[in-house]
PDB file of N, CA, C and O in Angstrom:
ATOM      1  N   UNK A   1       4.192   1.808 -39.373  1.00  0.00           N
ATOM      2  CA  UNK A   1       5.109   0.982 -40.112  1.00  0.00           C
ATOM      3  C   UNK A   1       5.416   1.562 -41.488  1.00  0.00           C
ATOM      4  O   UNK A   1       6.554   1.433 -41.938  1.00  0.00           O
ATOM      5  N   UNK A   2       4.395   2.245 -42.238  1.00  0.00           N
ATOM      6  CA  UNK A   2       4.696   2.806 -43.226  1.00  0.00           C
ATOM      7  C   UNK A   2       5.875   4.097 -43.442  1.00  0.00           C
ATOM      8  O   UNK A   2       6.495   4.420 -44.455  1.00  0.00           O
ATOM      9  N   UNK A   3       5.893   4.565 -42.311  1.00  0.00           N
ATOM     10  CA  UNK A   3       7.218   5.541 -42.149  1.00  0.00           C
ATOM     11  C   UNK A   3       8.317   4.726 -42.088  1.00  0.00           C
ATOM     12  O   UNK A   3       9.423   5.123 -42.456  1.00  0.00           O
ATOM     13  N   UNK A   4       8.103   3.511 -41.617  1.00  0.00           N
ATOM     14  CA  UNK A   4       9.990   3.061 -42.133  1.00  0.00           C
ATOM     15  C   UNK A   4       9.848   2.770 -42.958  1.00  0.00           C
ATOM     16  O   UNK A   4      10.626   3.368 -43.700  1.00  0.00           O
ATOM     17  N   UNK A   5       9.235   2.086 -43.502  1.00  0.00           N
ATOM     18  CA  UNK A   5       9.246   1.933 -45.615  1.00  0.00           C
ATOM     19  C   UNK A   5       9.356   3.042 -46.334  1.00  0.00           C
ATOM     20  O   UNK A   5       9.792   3.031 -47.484  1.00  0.00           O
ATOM     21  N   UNK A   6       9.095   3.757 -45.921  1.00  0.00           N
ATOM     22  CA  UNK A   6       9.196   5.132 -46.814  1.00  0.00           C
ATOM     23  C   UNK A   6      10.539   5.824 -46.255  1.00  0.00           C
ATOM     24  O   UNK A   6      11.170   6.632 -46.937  1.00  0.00           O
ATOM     25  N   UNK A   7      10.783   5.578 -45.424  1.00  0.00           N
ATOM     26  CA  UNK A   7      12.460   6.176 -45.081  1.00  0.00           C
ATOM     27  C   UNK A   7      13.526   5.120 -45.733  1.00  0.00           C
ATOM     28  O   UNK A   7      14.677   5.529 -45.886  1.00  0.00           O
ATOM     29  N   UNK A   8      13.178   3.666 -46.159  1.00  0.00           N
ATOM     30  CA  UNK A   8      14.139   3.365 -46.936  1.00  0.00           C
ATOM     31  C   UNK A   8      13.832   3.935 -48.493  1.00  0.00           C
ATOM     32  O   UNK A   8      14.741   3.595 -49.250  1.00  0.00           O
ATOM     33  N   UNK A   9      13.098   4.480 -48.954  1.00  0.00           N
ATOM     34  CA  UNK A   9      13.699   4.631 -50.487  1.00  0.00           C
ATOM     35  C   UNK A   9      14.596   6.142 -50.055  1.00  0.00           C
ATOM     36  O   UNK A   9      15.325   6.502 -50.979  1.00  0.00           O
ATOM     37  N   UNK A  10      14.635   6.879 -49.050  1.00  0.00           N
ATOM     38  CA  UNK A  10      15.581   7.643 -48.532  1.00  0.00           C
ATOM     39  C   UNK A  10      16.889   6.915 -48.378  1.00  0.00           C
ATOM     40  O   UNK A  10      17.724   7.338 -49.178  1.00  0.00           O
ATOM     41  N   UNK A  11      17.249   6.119 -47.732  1.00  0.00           N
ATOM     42  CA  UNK A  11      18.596   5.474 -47.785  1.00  0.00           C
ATOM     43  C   UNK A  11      19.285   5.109 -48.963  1.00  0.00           C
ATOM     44  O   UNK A  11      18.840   4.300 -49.777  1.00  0.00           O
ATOM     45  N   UNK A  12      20.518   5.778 -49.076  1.00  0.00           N
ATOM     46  CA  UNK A  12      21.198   5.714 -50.027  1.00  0.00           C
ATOM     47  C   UNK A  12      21.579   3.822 -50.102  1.00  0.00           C
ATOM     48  O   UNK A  12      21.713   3.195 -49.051  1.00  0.00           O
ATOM     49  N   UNK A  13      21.681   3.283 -51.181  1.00  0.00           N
ATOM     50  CA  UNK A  13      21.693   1.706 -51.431  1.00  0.00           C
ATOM     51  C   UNK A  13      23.403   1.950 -51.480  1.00  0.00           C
ATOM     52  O   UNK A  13      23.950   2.407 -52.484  1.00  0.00           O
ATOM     53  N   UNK A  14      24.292   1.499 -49.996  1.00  0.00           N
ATOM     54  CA  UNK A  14      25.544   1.384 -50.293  1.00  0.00           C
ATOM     55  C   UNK A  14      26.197  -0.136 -49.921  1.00  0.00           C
ATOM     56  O   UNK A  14      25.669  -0.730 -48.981  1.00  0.00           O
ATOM     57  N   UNK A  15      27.168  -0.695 -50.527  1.00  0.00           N
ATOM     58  CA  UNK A  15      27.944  -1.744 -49.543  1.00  0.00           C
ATOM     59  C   UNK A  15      28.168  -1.206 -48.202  1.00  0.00           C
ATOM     60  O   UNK A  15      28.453  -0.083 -47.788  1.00  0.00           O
ATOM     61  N   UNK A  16      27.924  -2.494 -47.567  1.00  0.00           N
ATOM     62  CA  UNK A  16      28.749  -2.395 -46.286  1.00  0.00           C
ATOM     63  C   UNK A  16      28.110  -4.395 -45.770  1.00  0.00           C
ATOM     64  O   UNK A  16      27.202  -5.083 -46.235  1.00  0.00           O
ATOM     65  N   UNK A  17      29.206  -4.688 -44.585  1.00  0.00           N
ATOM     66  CA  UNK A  17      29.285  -5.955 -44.377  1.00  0.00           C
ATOM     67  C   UNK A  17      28.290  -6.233 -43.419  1.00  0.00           C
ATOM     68  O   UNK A  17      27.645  -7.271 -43.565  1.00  0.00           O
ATOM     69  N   UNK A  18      28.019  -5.402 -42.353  1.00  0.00           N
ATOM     70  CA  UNK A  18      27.303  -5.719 -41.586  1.00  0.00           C
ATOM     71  C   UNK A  18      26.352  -4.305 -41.027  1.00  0.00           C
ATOM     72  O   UNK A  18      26.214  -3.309 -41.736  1.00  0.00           O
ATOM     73  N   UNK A  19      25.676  -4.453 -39.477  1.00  0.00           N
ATOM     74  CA  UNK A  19      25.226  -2.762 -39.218  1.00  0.00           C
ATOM     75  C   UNK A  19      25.163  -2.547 -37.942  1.00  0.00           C
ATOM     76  O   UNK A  19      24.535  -3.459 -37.405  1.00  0.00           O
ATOM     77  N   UNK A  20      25.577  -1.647 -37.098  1.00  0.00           N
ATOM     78  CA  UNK A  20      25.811  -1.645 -35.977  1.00  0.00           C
ATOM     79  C   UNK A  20      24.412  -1.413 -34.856  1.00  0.00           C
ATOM     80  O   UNK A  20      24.250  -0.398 -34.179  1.00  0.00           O
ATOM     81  N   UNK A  21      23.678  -2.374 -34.865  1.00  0.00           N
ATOM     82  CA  UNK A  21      22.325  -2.464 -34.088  1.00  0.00           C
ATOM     83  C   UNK A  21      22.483  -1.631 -32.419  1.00  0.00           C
ATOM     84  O   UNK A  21      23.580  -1.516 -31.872  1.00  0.00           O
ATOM     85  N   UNK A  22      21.596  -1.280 -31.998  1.00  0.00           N
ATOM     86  CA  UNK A  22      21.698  -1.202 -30.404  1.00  0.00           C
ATOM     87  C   UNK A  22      21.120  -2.732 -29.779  1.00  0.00           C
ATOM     88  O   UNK A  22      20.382  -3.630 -30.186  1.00  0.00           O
ATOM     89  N   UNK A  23      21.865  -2.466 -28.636  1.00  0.00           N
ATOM     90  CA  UNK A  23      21.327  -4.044 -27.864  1.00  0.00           C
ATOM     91  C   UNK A  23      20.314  -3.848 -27.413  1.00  0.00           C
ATOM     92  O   UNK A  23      19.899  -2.689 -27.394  1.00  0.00           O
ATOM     93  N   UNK A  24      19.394  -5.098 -26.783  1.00  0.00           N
ATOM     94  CA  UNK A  24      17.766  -4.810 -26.285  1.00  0.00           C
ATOM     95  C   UNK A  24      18.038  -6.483 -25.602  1.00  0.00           C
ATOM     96  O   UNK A  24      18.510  -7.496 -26.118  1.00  0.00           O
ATOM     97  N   UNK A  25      17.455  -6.180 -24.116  1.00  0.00           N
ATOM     98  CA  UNK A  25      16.966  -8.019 -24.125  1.00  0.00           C
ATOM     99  C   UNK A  25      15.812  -8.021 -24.924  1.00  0.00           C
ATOM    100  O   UNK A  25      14.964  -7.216 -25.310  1.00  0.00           O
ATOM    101  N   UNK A  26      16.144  -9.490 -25.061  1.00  0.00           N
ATOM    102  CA  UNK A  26      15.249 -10.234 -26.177  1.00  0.00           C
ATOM    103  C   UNK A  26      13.672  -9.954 -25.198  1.00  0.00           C
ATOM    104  O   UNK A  26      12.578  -9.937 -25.760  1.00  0.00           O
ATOM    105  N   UNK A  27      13.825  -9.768 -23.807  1.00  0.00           N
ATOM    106  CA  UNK A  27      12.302  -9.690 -23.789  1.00  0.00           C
ATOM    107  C   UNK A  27      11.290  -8.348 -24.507  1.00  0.00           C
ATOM    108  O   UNK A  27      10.088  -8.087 -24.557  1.00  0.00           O
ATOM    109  N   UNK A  28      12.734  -7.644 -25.058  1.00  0.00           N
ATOM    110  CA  UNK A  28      12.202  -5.954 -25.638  1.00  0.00           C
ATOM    111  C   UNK A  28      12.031  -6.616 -26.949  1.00  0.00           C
ATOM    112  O   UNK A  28      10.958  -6.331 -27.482  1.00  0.00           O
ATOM    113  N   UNK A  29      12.794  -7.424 -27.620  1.00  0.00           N
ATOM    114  CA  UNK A  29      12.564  -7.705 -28.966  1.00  0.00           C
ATOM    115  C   UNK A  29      10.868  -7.662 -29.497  1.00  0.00           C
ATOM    116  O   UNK A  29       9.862  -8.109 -28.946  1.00  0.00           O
ATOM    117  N   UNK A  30      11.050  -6.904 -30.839  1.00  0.00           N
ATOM    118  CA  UNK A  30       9.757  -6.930 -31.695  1.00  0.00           C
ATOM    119  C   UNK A  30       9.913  -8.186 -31.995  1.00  0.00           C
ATOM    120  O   UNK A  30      10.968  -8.819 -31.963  1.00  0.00           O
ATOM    121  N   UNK A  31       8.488  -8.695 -32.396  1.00  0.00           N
ATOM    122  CA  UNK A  31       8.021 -10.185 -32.986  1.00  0.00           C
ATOM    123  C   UNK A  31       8.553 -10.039 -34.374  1.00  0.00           C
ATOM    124  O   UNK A  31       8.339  -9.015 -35.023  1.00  0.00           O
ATOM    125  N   UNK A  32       9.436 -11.326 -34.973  1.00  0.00           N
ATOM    126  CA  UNK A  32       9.611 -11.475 -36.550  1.00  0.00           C
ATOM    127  C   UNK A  32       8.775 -11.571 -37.288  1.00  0.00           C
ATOM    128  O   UNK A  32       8.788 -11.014 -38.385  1.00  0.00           O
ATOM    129  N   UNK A  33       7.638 -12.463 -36.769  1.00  0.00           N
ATOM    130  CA  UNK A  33       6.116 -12.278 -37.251  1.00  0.00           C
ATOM    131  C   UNK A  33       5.570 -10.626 -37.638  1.00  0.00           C
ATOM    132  O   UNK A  33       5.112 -10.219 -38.706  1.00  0.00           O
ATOM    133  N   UNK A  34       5.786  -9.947 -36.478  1.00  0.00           N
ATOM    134  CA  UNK A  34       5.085  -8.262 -36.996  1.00  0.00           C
ATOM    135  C   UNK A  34       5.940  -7.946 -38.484  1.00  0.00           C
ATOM    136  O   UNK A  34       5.365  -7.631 -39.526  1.00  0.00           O
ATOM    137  N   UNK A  35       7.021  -8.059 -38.380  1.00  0.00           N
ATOM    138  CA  UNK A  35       8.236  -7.287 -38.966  1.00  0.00           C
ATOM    139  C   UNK A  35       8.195  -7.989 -40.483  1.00  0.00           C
ATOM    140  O   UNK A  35       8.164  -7.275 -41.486  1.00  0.00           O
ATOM    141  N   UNK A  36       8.198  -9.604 -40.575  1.00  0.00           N
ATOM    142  CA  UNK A  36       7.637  -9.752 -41.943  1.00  0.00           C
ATOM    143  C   UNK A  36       6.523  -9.574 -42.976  1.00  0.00           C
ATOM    144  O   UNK A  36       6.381  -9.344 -44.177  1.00  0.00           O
ATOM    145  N   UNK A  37       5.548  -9.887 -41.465  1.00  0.00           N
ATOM    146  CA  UNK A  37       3.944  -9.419 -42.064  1.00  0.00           C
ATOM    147  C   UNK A  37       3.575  -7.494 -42.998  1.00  0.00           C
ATOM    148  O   UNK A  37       2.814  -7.050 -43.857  1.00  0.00           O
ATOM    149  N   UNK A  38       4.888  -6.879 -41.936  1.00  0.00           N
ATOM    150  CA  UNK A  38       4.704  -5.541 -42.473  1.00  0.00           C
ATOM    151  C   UNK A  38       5.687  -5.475 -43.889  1.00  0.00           C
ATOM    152  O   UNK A  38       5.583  -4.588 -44.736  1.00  0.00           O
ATOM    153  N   UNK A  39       6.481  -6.404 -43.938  1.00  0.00           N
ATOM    154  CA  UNK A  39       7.256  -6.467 -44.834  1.00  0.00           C
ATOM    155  C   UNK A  39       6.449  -6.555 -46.222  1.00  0.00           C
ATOM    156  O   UNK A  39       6.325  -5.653 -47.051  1.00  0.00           O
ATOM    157  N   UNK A  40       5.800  -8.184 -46.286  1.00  0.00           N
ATOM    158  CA  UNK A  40       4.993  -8.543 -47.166  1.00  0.00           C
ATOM    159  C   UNK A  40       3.956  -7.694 -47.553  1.00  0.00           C
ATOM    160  O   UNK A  40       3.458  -7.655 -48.678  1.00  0.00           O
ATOM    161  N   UNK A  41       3.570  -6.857 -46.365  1.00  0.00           N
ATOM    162  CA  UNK A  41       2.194  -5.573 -46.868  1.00  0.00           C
ATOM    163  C   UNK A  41       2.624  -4.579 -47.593  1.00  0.00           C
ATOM    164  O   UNK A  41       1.908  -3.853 -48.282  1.00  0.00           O
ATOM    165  N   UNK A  42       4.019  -4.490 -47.447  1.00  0.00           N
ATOM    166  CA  UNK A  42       4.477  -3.213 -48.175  1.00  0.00           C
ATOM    167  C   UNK A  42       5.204  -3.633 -49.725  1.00  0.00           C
ATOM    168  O   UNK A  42       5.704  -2.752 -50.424  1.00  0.00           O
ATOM    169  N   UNK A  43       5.187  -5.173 -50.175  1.00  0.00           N
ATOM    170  CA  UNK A  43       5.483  -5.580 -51.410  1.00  0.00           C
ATOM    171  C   UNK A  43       6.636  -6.353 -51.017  1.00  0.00           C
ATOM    172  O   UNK A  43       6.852  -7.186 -51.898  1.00  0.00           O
ATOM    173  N   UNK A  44       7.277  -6.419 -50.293  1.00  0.00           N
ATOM    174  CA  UNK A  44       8.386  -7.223 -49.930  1.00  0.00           C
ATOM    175  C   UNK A  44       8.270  -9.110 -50.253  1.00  0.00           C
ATOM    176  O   UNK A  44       7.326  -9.797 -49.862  1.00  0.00           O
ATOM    177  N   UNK A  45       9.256  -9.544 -50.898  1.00  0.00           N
ATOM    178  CA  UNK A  45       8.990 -11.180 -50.716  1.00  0.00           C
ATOM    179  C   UNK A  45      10.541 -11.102 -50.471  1.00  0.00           C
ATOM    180  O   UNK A  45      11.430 -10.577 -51.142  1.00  0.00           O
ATOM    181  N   UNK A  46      10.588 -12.210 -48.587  1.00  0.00           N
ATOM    182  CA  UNK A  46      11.653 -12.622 -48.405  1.00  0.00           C
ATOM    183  C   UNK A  46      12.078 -13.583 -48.695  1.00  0.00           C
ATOM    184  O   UNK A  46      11.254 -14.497 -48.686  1.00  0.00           O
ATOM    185  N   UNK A  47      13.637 -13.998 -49.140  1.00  0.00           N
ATOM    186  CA  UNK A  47      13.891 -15.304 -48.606  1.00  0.00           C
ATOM    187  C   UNK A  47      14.560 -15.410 -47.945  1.00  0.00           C
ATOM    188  O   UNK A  47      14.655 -16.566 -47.532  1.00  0.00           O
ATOM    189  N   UNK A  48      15.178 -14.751 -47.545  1.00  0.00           N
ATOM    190  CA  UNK A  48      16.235 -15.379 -45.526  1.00  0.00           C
ATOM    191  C   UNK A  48      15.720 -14.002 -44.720  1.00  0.00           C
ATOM    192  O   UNK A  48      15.681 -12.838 -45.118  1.00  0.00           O
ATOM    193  N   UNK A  49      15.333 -14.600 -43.407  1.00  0.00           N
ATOM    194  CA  UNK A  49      15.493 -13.927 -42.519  1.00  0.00           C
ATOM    195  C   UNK A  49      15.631 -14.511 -41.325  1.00  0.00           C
ATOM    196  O   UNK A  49      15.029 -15.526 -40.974  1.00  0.00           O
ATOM    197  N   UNK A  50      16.686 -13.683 -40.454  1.00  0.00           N
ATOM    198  CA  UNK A  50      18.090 -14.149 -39.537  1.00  0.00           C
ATOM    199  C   UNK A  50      17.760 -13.021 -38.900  1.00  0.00           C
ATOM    200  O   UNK A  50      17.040 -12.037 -39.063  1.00  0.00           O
ATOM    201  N   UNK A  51      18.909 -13.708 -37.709  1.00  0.00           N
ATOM    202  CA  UNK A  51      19.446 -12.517 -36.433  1.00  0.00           C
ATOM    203  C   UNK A  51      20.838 -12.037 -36.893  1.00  0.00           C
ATOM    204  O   UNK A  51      21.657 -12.951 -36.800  1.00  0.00           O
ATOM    205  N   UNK A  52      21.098 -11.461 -37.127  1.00  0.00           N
ATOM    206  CA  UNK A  52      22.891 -10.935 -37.177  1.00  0.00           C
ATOM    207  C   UNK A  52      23.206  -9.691 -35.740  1.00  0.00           C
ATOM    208  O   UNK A  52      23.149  -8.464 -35.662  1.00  0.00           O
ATOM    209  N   UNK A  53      23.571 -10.894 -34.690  1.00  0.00           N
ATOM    210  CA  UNK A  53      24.102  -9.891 -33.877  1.00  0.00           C
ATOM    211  C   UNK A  53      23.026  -9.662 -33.065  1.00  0.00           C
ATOM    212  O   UNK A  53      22.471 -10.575 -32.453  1.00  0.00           O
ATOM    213  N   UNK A  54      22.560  -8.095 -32.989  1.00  0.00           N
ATOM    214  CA  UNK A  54      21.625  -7.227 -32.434  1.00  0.00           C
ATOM    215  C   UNK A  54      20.911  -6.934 -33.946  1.00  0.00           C
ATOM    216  O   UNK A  54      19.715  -6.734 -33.736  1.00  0.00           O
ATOM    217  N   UNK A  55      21.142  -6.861 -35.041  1.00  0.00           N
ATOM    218  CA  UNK A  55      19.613  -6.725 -35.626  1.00  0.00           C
ATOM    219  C   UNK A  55      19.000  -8.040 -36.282  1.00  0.00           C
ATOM    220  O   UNK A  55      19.478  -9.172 -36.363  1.00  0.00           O
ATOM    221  N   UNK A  56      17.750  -7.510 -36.737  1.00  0.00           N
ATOM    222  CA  UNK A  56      17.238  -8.682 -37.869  1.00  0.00           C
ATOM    223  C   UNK A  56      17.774  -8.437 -39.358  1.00  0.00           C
ATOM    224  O   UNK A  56      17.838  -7.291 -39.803  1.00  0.00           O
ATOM    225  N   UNK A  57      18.005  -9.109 -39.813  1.00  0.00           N
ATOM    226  CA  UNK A  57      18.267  -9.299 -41.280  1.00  0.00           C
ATOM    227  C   UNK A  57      17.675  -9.774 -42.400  1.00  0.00           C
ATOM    228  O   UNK A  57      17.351 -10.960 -42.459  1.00  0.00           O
ATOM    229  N   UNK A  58      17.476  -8.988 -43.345  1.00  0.00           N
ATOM    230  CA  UNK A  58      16.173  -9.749 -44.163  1.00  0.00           C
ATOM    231  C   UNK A  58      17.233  -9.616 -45.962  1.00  0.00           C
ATOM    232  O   UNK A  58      17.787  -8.607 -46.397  1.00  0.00           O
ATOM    233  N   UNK A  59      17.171 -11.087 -46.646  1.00  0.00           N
ATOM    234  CA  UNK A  59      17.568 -10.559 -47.390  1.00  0.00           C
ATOM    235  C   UNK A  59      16.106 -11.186 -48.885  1.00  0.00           C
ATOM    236  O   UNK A  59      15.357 -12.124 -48.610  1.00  0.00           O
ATOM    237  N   UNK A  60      16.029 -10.608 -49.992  1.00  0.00           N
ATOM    238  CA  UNK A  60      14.935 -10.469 -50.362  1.00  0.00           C
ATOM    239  C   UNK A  60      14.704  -9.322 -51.370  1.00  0.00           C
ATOM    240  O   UNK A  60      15.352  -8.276 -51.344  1.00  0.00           O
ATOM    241  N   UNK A  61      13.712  -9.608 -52.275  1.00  0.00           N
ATOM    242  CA  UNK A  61      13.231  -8.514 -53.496  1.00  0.00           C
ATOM    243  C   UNK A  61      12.623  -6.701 -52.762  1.00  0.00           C
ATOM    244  O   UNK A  61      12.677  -6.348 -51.584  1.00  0.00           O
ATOM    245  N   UNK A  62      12.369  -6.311 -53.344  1.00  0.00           N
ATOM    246  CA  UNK A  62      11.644  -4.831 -53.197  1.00  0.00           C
ATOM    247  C   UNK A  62      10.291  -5.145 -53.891  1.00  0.00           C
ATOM    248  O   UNK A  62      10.092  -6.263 -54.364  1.00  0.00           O
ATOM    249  N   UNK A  63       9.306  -4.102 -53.955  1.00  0.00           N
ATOM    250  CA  UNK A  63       8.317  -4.655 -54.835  1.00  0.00           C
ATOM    251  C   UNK A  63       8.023  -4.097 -56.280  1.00  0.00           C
ATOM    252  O   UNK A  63       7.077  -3.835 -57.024  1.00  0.00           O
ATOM    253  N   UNK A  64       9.518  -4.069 -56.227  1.00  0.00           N
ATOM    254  CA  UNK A  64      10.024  -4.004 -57.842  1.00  0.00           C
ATOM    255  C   UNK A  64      11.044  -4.590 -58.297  1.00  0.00           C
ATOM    256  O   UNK A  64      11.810  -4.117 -59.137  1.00  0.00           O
ATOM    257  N   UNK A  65      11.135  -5.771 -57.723  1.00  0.00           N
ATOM    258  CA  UNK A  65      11.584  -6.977 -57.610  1.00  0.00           C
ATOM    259  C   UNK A  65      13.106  -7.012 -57.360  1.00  0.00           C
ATOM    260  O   UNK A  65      13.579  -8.148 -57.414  1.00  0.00           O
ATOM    261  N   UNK A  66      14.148  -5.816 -57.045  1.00  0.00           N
ATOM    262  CA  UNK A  66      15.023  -5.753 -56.980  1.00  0.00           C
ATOM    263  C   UNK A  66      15.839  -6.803 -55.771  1.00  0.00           C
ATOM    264  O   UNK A  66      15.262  -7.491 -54.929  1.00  0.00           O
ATOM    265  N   UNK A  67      16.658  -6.736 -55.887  1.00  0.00           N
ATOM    266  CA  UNK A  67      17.169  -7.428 -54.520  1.00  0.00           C
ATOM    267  C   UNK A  67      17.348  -6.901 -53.477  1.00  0.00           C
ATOM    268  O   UNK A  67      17.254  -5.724 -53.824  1.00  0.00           O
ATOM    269  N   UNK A  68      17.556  -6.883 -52.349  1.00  0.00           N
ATOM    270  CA  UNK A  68      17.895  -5.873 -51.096  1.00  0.00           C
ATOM    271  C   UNK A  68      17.708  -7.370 -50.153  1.00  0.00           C
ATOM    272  O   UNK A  68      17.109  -8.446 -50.154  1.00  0.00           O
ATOM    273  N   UNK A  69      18.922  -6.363 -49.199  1.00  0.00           N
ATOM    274  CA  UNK A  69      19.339  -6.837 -47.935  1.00  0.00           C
ATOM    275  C   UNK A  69      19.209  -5.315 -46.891  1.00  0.00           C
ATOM    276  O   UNK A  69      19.505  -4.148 -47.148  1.00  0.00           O
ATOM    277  N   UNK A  70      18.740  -5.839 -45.882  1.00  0.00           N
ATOM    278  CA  UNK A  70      18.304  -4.857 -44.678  1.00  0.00           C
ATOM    279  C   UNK A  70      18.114  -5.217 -43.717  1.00  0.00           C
ATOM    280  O   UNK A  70      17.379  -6.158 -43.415  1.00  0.00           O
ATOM    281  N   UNK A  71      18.894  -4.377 -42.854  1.00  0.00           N
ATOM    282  CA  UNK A  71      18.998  -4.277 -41.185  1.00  0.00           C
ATOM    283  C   UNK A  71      18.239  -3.401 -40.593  1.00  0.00           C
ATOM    284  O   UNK A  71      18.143  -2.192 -40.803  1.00  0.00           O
ATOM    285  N   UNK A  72      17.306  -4.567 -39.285  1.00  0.00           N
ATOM    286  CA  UNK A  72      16.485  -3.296 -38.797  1.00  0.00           C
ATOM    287  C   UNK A  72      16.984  -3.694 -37.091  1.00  0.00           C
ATOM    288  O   UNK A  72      17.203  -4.807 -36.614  1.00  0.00           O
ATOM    289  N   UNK A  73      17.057  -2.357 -36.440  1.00  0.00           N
ATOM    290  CA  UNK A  73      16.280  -2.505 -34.364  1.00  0.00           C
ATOM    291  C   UNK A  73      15.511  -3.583 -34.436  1.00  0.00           C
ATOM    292  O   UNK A  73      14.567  -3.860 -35.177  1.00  0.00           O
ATOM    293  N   UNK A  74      16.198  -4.344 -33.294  1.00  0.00           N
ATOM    294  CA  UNK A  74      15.145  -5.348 -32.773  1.00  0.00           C
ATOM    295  C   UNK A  74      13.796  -5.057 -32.067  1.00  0.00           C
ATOM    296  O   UNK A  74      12.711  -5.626 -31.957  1.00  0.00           O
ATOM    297  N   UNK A  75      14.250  -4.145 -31.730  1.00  0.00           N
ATOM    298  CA  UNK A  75      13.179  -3.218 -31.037  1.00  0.00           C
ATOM    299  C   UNK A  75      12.069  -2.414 -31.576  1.00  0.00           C
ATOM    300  O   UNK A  75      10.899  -2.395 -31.194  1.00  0.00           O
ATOM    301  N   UNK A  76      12.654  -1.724 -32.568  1.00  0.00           N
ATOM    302  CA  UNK A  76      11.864  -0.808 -32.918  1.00  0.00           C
ATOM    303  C   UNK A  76      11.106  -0.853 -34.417  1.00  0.00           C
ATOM    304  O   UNK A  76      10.138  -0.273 -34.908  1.00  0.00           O
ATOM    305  N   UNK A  77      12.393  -2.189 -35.028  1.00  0.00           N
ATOM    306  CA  UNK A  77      11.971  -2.417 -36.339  1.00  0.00           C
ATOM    307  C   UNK A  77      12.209  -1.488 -37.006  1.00  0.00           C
ATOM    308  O   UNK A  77      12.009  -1.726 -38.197  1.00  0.00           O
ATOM    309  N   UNK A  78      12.677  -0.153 -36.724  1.00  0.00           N
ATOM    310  CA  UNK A  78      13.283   1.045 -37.440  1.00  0.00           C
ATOM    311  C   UNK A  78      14.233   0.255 -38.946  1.00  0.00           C
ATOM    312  O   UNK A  78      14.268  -0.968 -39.085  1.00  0.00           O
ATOM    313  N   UNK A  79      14.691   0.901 -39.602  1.00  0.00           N
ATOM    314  CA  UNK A  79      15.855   0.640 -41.292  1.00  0.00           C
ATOM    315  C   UNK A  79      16.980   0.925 -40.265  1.00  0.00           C
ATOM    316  O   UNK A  79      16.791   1.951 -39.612  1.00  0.00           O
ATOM    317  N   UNK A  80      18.337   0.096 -39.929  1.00  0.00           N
ATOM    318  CA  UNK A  80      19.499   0.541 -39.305  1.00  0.00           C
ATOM    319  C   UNK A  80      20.099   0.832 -41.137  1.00  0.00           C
ATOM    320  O   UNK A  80      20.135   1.954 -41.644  1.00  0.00           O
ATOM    321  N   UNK A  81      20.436  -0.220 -41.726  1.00  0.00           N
ATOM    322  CA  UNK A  81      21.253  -0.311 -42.856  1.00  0.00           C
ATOM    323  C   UNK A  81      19.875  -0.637 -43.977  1.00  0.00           C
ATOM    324  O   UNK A  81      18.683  -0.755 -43.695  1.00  0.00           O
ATOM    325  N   UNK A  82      20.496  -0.714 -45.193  1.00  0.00           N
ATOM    326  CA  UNK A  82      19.719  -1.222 -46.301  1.00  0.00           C
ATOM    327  C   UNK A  82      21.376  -0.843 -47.709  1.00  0.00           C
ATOM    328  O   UNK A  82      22.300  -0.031 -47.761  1.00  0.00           O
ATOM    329  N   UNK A  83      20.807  -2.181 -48.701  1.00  0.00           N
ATOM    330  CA  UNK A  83      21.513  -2.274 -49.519  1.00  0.00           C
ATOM    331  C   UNK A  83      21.137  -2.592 -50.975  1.00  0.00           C
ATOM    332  O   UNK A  83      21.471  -3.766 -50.818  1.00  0.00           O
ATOM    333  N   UNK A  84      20.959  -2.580 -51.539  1.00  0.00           N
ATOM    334  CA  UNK A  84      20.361  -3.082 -53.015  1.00  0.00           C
ATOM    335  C   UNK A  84      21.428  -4.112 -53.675  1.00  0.00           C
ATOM    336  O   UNK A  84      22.549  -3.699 -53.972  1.00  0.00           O
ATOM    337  N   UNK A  85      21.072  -5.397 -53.886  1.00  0.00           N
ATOM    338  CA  UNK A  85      22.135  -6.175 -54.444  1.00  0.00           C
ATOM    339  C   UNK A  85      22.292  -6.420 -56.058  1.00  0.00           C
ATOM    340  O   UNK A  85      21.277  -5.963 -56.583  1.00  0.00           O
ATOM    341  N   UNK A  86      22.897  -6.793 -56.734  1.00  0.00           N
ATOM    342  CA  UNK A  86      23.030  -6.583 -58.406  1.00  0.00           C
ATOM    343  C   UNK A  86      22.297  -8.220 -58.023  1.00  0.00           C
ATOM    344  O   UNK A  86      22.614  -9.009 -57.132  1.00  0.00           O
ATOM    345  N   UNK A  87      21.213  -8.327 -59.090  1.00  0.00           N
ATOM    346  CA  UNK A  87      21.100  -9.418 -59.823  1.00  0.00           C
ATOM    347  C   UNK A  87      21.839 -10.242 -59.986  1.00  0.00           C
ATOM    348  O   UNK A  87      21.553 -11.193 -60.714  1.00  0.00           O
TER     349      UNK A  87
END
């Protein structure tokens, strides 16, 4: 899990509206439970997290309290998108 946290401070922080997920039946879906718990271990505090589509959506601080919104695989929990929001 720590390799996708560390591949988002690689992602450039750009607009965009949404992120183009791959599909999975939901019986492939990762647990939201894993995906926040790894969230919160890595400094993350959310406050919304949703389905948009085919990914999960988390929108929420960094643990440098910034804002960010991020799209991950339902599946894999991989970073599809990530964004940094202005205060």
């Amino acid at each position: 899990m720590r390799f996708i946290f560390a591949l988002l401070s690689l992602v450039p922080l750009q607009a965009f509206a949404s992120a183009d997920c791959p599909t999975y039946p939901k019986s492939e879906w990762a647990s939201e439970e894993t995906l926040k718990k790894a969230l919160a271990d890595e400094g993350y505090s959310i406050k919304k997290f949703k389905v948009d589509g085919n990914c999960y959506e988390i929108y929420g601080r960094n643990k440098e309290g910034k804002k960010v919104e991020i799209y991950f695989d339902m599946k894999t929990l991989a970073i599809i998108k990530a964004e940094g929001l202005k205060d």
